[in-house]
N, C-alpha and C positions, 0 to 999 in steps of 0.2 A: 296345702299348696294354694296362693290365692288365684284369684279369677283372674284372665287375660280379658279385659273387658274392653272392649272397641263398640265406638259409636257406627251407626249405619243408617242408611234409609232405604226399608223396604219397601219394594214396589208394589202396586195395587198387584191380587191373584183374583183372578176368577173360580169360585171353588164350589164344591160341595158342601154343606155342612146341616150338622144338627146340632139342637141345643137343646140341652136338659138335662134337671136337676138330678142328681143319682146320689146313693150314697159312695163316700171315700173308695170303699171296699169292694164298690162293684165299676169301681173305674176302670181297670183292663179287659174287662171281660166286656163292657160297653164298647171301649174303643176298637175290639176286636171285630166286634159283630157288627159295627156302624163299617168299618170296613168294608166286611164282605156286602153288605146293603149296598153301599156307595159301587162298588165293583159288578154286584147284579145291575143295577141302572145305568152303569155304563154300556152294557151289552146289552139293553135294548137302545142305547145313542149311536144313531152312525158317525163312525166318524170322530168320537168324544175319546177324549185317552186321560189317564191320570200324568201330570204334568210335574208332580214334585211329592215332597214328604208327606206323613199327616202330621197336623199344625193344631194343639190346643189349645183356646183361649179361657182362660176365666175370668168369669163375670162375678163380682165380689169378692168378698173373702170366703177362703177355704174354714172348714171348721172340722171337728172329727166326727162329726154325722154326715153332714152334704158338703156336695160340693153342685154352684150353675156351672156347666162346663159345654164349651161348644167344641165339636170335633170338624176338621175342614179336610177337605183334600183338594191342593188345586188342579183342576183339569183345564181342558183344549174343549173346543168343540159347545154346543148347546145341549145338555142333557137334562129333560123334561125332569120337574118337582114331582115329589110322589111323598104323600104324608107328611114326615117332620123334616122330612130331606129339604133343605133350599140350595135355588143355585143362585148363586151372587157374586156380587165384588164386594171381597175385604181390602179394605182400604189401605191406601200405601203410608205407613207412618216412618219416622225415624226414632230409633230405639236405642238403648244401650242392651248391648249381647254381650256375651261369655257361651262357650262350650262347655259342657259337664262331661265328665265319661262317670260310668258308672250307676248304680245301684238308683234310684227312685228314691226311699228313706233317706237311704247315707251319703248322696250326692245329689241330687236334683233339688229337693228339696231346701235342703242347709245352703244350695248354691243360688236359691231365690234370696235368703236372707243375704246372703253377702254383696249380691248383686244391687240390692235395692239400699244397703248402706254403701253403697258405689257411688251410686248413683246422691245420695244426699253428701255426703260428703267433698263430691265434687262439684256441686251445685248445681244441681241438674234437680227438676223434680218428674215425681211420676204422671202421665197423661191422660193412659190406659190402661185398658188389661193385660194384664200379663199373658203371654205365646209363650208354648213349648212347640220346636220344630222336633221331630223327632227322626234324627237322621240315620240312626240306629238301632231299633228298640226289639223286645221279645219277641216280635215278627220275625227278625232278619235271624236272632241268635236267643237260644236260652240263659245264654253266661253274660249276666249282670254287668261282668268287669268290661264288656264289651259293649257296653249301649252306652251310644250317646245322644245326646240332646242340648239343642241349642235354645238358653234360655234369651227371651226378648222384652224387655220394661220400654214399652214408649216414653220418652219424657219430651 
């Protein structure tokens, strides 16, 4: 089934995030525990709340040893840096989106390549790094068929 791809522009978030290089295969188990990280430093922020999805960017290309990969979460409030943690503004770009359901391998992935011949094809070119919104992933549910994630190419 092809991508429903709609253009949009995201607004600047104020977020948490970290960036660093890991291998492919210890990418969910990163994004897990940078969570719970981000969630201990919010309880000592008064006041600080988690305000939306977690949001990954990558920074180059992916390859089958590494991947640079920044994890965000955007919050409310001021919550103090603590080692690779930063709080910042990610910038508000306008992107081409699609929604994926499903699998990581068999959907997210294949849904980056269809996205980014979307995008050339329509004469749009790429900006940025590619975001994954992840608005429902192995956090919320164990069953694949049920995650989704919203993919984002700035052009």
């Amino acid at each position: 089934m092809p991508l429903d791809v709609t253009i949009k522009n995201v607004e600047a978030l104020t977020v948490l995030s970290l960036r660093k290089t890991t291998a492919l295969a210890d990418l969910q188990g990163l994004a897990g525990n940078t969570y719970i990280t981000f969630l201990e430093l919010l309880k000592e922020s008064s006041g600080a709340s988690i305000t939306g999805k977690i949001i990954q960017i990558n920074h180059g290309e992916v390859n089958d040893d590494s991947i640079d990969v920044e994890l965000c979460v955007p919050v409310s409030g001021k919550v103090q840096e603590k080692d690779n943690i930063k709080f910042q503004e990610l910038s508000g770009v306008r992107v081409a989106s699609a929604i994926v359901r499903g699998g990581y391998d068999d959907k997210v992935f294949p849904g980056i390549e269809e996205l980014n011949q979307w995008i050339s094809n329509n004469g749009h070119k790429k900006t940025g790094n590619t975001r994954f919104v992840y608005l429902k992933s192995p956090a919320d549910t164990p069953n694949e068929n049920e995650w989704e994630t919203e993919l984002q190419i700035p052009i």
